[in-house]
C-alpha angles and dihedrals in degrees: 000000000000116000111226118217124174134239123183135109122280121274124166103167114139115197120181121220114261095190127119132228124267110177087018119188123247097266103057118259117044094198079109111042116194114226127233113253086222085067124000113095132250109244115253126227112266101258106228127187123227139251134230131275119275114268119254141212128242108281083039099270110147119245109224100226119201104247116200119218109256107258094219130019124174120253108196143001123204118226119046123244134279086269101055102040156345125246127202131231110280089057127145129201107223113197110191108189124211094256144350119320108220094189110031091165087073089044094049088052090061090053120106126176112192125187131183090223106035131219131155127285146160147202121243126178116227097172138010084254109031128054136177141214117204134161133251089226125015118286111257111254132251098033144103138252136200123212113197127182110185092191096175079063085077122088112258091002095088091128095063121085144221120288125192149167145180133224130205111215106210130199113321100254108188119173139179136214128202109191089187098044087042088230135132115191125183122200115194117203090351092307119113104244103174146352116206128186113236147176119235125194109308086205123199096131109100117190124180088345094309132102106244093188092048103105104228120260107229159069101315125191118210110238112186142328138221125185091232126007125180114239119193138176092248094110091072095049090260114135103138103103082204089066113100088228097052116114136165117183132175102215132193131225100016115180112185120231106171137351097252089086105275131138150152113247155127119304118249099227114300087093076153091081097044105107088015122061148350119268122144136094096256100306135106110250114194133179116273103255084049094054098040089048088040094055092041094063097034116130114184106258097029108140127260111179109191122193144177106057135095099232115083144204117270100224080222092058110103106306100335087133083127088072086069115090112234090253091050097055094045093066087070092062109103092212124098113266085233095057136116121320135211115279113247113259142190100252102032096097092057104121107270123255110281123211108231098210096066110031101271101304108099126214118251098038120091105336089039134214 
């Protein structure tokens, strides 16, 4: 397997998305989206490795050694391991540390990506605490990957251990939305499975100068899915069942795409409209059958590219990071852009994983979104 390192100048700029819900989740906020527990993972302990035995003196008694507490850890990894889910090709690793890293470019260093079957990919910070690793092309499909973190690589840090984890990569599902042909189609592994008729944002409420009912335009990531959430109009400040804009929906089959609020998912009623117009309040609504099949197949990090409408999607918003160039998202990256590169490997010349819903070259990669 080919070990990944990234190259690519510093950037710690952490900006925080400024967009505002458009199917929003019964709660408030929807940055932090809580899984269903139907289809969202566990999380999985954080697999270390461990360190060696403690030294001894001559005649075998052990010698106490003064061990110093590490001076970072990781506190979580997104996605779950090989053994809690599959993940589909668009797929980040997000690595998210216990506390703020002061030089990334040293724990960059540390950290290896290795695929079975191997593309590019890169680091980028997107906060002092959290960085992520995506690809320059989709990950092929059906392989693993192994994330490794040798934090007593770090200087300082030589008490901490390994930490690892694999990922499994499921079937390539790859699906397109056309906001003005009211069709969703979704191709697995390059072969067209299903088109659905569906009803975009119909748009028309502005808030501070965007159009809050304008589905985004962009490579969207899927997030996270529950079998019923409960979607309310608290998002626009509206809580007084007597007002003529309050709603509060319990909705099935809802497969998250960003954190301003949007999803696929079933329509609620008005199937009228589905192939026909655009309706909604930013989601996707699909017929029942659709968005029952859709949900039933949906990996978090499986594609959804959306077109068609003027607002577009904030890189920053969810796990938009494919609306990024290649070039773009290298510039996150702390380490120098003259660094270490990958070591050559076997497989690494095998053709890269083509979208089949624009000819081979994938939004998001070096012309952008």
């Amino acid at each position: 397997m080919k070990t990944l390192r990234r190259t690519a100048q510093a950037s710690l700029a952490l900006v925080a998305v400024a967009t505002v819900a458009a199917c929003a989740a019964e709660g408030g906020s929807a940055a932090q989206p809580a899984p269903a527990p139907v289809s969202t993972p566990a999380p999985t302990p954080v697999k270390t490795t461990a360190k060696a035995d403690a030294p001894r003196a001559a005649g075998g008694a052990a010698v106490k050694v003064a061990r110093r507490t590490p001076v970072l850890g990781i506190a979580d990894i997104t996605p779950m391991g090989e053994d809690v889910e599959k993940i589909g090709v668009g797929a980040p690793i997000i690595v998210t540390f216990d506390r703020a890293v002061a030089k990334p470019a040293l724990v960059e260093a540390v950290l290896q990506v290795q695929a079975e079957k191997p593309v590019e990919g890169a680091w980028r910070w997107v906060s002092d605490r959290k960085v992520v690793y995506r690809t320059k092309t989709y990950w092929k499909p059906h392989q693993k990957v192994l994330f490794t973190a040798r934090l007593n690589q770090i200087p300082g840090n030589q008490e901490a251990k390994d930490v690892s984890r694999r990922f499994a990569i499921g079937v390539a599902n790859i699906s397109t939305v056309s906001t003005g042909k009211h069709l969703m189609k979704v191709y697995r592994d390059g072969k067209l499975a299903k088109t659905i008729p569906i009803s975009a944002g119909r748009g028309g409420m502005i808030k501070n100068g965007v159009d809050v009912y304008l589905t985004t335009s962009g490579v969207h990531l899927t997030m996270g899915k529950k079998a019923v959430e409960t979607m309310t109009s608290s998002w626009l400040g509206v809580t007084d069942p007597k007002d003529p804009r309050y709603y509060k929906e319990e909705i099935p089959w809802a497969v998250r795409i960003s954190d301003s609020g949007e999803y696929v998912h079933q329509s609620a009623g008005y199937y009228q409209f589905l192939g026909r117009s655009n309706q909604s309040h930013g989601c996707v609504r699909a017929t029942p059958a659709g968005a029952k099949w859709f949900y039933g197949i949906a990996q978090r990090g499986d594609v959804v590219k959306i077109a068609g409408t003027k607002r577009k999607l904030d890189w920053r918003n969810g796990w938009g990071f494919w609306q990024l160039s290649w070039k773009q998202w290298k510039q996150g990256s702390a380490l120098p852009a003259t660094g270490p590169t990958p070591t050559p490997s076997p497989t690494s010349s095998a053709p890269p994983a083509t979208d089949p819903t624009d000819g081979g070259e994938q939004s998001g990669q070096e012309s952008g979104a």
